[in-house]
N, C-alpha and C positions, 0 to 999 in steps of 0.2 A: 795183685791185690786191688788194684785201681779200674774199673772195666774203661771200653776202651772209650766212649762216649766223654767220662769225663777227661781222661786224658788227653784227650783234643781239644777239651774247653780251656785245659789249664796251657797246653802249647799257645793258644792266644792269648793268653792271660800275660804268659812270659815270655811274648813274642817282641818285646820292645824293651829285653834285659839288658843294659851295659856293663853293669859291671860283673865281674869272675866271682861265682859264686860257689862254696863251696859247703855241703853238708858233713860236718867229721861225725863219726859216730862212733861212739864207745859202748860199746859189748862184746861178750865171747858169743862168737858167730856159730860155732859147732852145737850151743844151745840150742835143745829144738824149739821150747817156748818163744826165742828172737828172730825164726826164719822167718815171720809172718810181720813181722817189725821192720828190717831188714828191707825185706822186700817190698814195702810202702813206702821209705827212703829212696828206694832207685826205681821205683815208677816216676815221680817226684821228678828227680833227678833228668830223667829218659826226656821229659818235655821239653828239654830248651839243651844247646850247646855250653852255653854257662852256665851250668850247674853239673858240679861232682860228686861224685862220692868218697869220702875216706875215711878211713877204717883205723880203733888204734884198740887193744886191748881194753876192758873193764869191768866191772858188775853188772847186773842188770842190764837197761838199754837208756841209752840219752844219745841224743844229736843238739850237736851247735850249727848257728850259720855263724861263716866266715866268709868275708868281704871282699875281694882285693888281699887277701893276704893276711888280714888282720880280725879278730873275733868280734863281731858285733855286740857281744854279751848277753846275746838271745839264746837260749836250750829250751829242748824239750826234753822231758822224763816222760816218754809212753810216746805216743802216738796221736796227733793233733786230730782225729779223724772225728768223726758227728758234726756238732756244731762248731768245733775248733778248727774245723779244716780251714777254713777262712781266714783263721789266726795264722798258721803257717803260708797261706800265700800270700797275705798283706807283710807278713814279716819279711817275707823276700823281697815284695815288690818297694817296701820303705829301707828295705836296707840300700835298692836299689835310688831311692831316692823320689821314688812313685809312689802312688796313694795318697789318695782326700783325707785322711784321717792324720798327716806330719799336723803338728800343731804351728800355732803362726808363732809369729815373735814373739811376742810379750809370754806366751805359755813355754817357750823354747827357752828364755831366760831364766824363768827361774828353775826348770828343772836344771840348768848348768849350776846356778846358784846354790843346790843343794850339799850341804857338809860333809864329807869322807865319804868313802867305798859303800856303799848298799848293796847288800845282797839281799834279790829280794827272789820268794820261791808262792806261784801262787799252785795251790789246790782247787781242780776241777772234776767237774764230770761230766763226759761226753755229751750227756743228755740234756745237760744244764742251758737253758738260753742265757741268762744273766753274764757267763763265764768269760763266751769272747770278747764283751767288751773289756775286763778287767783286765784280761792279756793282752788284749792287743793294744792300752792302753800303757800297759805296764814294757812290753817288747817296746814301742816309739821310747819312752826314756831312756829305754839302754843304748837306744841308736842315739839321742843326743847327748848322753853324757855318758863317756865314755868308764865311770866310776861307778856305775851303776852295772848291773848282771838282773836278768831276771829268768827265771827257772820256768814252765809251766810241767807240774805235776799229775799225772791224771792217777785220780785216787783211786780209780778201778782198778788199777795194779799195785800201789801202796798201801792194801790195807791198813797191814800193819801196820805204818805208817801213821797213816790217817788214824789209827785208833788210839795207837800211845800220843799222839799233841790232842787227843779228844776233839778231832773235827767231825762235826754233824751235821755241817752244811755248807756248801758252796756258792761263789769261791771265796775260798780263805788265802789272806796274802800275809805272807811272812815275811820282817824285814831283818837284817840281820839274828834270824834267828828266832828272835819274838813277834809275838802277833799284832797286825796291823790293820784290817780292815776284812770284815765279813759281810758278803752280800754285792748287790747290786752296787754299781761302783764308773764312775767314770773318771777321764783325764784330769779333769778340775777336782775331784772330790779327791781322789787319790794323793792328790799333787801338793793338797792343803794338809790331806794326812801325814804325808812324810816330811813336809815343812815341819810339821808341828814335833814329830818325833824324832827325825836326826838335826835339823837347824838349817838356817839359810842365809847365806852372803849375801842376799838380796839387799839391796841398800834401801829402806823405808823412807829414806829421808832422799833421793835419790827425785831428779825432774816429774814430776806428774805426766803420764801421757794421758791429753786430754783428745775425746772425739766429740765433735760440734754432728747433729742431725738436724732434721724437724720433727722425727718423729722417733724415738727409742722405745721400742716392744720389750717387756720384759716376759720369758719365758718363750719356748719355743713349738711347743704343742700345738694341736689343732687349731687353739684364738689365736696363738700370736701368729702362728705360720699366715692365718685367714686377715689377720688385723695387718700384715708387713704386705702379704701382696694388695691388698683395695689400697693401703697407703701411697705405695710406690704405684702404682694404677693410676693417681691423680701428680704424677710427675713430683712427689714428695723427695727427699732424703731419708733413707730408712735405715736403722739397725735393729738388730734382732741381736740380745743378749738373754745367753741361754747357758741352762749345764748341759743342754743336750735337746738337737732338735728333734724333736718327735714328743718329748717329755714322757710322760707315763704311757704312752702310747704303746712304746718300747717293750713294755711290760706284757702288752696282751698278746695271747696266744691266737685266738680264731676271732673274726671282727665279719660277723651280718648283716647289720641293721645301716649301714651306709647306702640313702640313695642311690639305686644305679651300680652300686660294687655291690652283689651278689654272696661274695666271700672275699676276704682279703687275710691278711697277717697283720699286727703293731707293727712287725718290721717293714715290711712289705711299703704300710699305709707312713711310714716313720722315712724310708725312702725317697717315697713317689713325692711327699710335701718338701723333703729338699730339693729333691730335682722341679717341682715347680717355682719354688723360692729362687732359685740359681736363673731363672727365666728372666728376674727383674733386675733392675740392680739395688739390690739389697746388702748390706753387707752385715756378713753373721758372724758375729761373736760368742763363737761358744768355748764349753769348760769354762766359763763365770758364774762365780756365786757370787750376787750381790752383799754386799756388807754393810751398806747406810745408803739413804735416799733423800733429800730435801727437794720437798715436790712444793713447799708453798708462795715459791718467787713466779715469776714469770718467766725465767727461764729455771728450769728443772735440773736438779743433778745427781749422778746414779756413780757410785762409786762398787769397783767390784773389789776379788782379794787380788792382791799384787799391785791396786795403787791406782788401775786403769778410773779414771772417769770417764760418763755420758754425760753430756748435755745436749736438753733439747726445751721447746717451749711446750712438747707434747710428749706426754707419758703414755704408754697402756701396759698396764700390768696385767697379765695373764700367767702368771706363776704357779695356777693350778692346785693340785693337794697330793700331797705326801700320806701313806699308810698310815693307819691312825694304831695307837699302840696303847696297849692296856692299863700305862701309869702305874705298875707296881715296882717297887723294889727288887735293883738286882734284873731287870729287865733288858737293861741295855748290855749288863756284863753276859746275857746269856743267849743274846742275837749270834745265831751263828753256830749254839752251842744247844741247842734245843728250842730256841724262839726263834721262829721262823714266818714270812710272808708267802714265799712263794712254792706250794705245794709239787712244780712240774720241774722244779730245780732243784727242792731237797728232798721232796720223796722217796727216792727211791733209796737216800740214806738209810731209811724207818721198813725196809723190808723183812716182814716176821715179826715188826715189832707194834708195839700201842700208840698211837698217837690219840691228838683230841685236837678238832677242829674249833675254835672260840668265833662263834658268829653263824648265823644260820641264815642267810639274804642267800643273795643267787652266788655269790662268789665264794659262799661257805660252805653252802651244800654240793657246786663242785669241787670243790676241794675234797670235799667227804668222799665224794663218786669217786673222784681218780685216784685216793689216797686207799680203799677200801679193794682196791686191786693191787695195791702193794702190800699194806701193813696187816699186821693180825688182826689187830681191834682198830675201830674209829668210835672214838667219842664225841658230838656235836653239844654246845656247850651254847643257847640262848639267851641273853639276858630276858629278852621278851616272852609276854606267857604265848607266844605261836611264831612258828619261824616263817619267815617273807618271805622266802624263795616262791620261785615260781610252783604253782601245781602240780607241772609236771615231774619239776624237780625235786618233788616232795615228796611224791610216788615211788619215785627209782628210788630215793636213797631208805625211806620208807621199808623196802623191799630188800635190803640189802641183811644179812642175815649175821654179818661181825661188825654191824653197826649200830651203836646208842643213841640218845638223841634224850636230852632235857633241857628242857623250857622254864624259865622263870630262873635263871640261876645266875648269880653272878660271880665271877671269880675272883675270889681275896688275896694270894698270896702264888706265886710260884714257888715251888719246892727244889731245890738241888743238891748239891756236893760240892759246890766250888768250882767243879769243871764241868759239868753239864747239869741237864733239867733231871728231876728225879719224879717230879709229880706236879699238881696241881692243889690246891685248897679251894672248895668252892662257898658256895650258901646257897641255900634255897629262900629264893623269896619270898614263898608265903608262909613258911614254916620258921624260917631261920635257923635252920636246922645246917650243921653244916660237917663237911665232909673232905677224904682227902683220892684223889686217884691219882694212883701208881700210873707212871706211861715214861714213854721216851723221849718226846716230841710234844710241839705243840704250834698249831700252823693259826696263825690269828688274822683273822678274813672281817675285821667289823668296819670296813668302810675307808674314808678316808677322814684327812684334816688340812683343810685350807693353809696355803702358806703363804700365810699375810702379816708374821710376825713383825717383820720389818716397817711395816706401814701404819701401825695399830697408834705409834703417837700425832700422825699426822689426817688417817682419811677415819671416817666413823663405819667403824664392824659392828655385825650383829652379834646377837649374844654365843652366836657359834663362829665367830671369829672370821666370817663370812666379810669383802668390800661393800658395802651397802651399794649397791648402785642403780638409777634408775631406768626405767623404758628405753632411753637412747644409751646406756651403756655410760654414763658420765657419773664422776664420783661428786665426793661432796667438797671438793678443788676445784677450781678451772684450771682446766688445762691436763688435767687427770681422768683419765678414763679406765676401765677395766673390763675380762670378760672371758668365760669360762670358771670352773671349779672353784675357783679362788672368787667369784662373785654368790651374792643373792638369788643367782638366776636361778630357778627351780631345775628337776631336772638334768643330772651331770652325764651328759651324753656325748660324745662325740662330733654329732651331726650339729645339737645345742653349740658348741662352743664354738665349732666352727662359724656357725652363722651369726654367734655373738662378738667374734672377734671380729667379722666385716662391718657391724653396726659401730661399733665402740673407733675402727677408723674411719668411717664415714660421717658419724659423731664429730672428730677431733678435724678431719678436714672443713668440715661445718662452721666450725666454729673456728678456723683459720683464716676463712674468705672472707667471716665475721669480726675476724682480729679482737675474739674473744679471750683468748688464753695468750696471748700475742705482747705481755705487759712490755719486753725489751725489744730490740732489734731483733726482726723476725730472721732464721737460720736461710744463707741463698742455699738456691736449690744445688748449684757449684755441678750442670750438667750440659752436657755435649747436645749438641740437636736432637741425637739419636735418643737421648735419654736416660744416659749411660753416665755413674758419676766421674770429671775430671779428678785424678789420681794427683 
């Protein structure tokens, strides 16, 4: 099943395996629909000496990894293969105790801290980019706490399944049972979900672990990735606290417009900036969501969830923006279940069926394009009386013959049943005339929203919730800087942020050698000659 190119990649992949690994797998084997299942498991297998196979009777088809002897709590239901191939060799290679992605202490503690057994089962599909990270985030918990299990489900063989819990988009994580989390999703964000939903021994009250910098980036996207390496550049102390480096990055599909790269990937370009990052000494803190900030002392401090503080005398916030969402009613209960962002991950849910695109700029009208080669019907839905997309993108979709397209409309109300979408309510806005359309789906592409909610009592936003900040990237603090998506800066590009994020530290060093933002004891640099921080 495997050709033979990749299975040499993967023999070095688990050329460095210790411990005895073993895949059990339960199905009846004389099945013919499992020979092709089967036989993907012991390709697998064939690449290294420690790795077996074994076989016990059951339904369908699942494999577990076991350890040394003992069950990791990791299963597949189907076959990890597309974009999940990666989830089954990181699952091997973490059960082995290898892989960049174990989380550190402080994340390692409170997944142990979590309350009673969880079973948790997520739903994917192949196709999905979003999916591996939810697995393979969700597999590391079951390797560190042993009370934990997690399933990955590929819905392409569970229909039925997938259709009696009414899932209509991936990935769906189930925790004992009930539903947990829909969509794009990482270690940190997961982590806080199921705190929230089974409980946590984590003691609150429990020592503060504090980290001393010079300089704490918040966010980890192209400013802050650009804002930590010019920082550490000038022999600084740096952190990068992030949910995830790359930030929305992660998200894009195909990236051109970068000087110099040609073509690249979000993941690809999501990558290359940690392995630049890892060049310095930076040290990154991800899976944190910030929870409170007091930026107006002279020495600054950054509290994440689970307790961790930053302190530094220099901030840069580059936090970026979150998808922006339509503020109706019933909105958030139906993410997942017919409200949907990401058209290349839940699309192919809506095959045969009606969907409606809300948003007509460039990233609505492809959405329209790639949606219009799965679904029956696409509806484009503008509030504007003309949609922005590009020209040319206006033409294609223009041209597309099970495609709608009105302008000037805005949409009043989502329609459902309780368990998924059933329609839309619109209005026209010159008429006020208003209307309901029947569909399935509904893929909302109108842009983003700054995520500055944290900072709104302390720095001055614009009326769109925007960091005001000036020509050199500095806020209305000292000692506060910011840059990228989450600023004033016209412009939300890639290449932009990036080169905002080196201003915003060349800013903050500026005014360091000027013992401008500097009110307390300036942070030592606490580094080796080489330049490397003493541990």
């Amino acid at each position: 099943m495997l050709d033979t190119n990749i299975l040499e990649q993967i023999k070095g992949i688990f050329s460095t395996l210790q411990a005895e690994i073993v895949l059990r797998v339960e199905c009846d084997k004389d099945a013919g629909q499992n020979a092709g299942l089967v036989s993907f498991v012991e390709d697998v297998a064939s690449s290294s000496d420690k790795i077996a196979v074994e076989y016990a009777d059951g339904e369908g088809f699942r494999f577990s990894i076991i350890r040394n002897g003992e069950n990791t709590g990791i299963s597949f239901r189907g076959i990890p293969n597309g974009h999940e191939f990666t989830s089954l060799l990181l699952a091997i290679l973490n059960a082995d105790g290898q892989g960049k992605n174990l989380p550190d202490d402080a994340i390692a503690t409170r997944i142990r801290a979590l309350n009673g057994r969880v079973k948790l089962q997520t739903y994917v599909s192949l196709t999905c980019t979003n999916c591996p990270d939810v697995v393979q985030a969700l597999n590391v918990m079951a390797l560190v706490n042993p009370e934990i299990s997690h399933e990955m489900i590929d819905g392409g063989l569970h229909r039925e399944e997938v259709s009696r819990l009414g899932i209509q988009g991936v990935p769906s994580v189930y925790a004992n049972g009930e539903p947990l989390h829909a969509g794009r999703g990482d270690i940190g964000i997961l982590l806080q979900e199921l705190e929230e939903k089974v409980g946590t021994s984590h003691d609150g009250n429990a020592p503060v672990q504090e980290h001393s910098y010079d300089v704490v980036v918040l966010g980890g996207g192209p400013a802050g990735a650009s804002a930590a390496i010019y920082s550490a550049r000038k022999g600084l102390s740096v952190a990068i606290v992030a949910e995830r480096v790359g930030g929305q990055v992660n998200d894009t599909v195909g990236i051109e417009n970068v000087t110099s790269v040609s073509h690249t990937t979000g993941a690809k370009l999501s990558a290359d900036m940690r392995e630049h990052i890892s060049n310095y000494a930076i040290d990154v803190f991800e899976n944190r969501k910030v929870v409170s900030a007091s930026l107006r002392d002279g020495q600054k401090s950054i509290k994440v969830g689970g307790g961790e503080v930053f302190r530094a005398p220099a901030v840069i916030i580059t936090t970026g923006a979150s998808w922006h969402r339509l503020g109706l009613t019933d909105e958030d209960k139906y993410i997942g279940h017919g409200v949907h962002f990401c058209p290349h991950c839940d699309g192919p849910f809506y095959k045969d069926k009606d969907v409606a695109v809300i948003g007509g700029g460039n990233s609505g009208v492809e959405a329209a394009i790639d949606l219009a080669g799965i679904c029956r019907h696409v509806t484009i839905i503008e509030f504007a009386d003309e949609m922005k997309a590009d020209e040319v993108l206006r033409q294609k979709v223009q041209g597309l013959e099970n495609t709608d397209i009105f302008v000037s409309t805005k949409t009043t109300a989502l329609l459902g049943n309780g368990r998924q979408i059933t329609g839309l309510q619109v209005m026209d806005r010159r008429t006020e005339e208003e209307r309901t359309i029947s569909l399935d789906g509904v893929f909302v592409q109108i842009g983003l929203s700054p995520n500055s909610e944290l900072f709104k009592e302390e720095l001055e936003l614009s009326p769109r919730n925007e960091i005001i900040v000036d020509t050199t990237n500095r806020t209305s603090l000292p000692g506060v800087y910011a840059a990228g998506d989450v600023t004033t800066v016209p412009y939300k590009q890639i290449m932009i942020a990036m080169g905002e994020g080196a201003k915003a530290a060349l800013s903050a060093f500026d005014d360091r050698i000027r013992r401008l933002h500097c009110a307390g004891k300036p942070v030592s640099d606490g580094r080796d000659k080489g330049g490397r921080r003493n541990q």
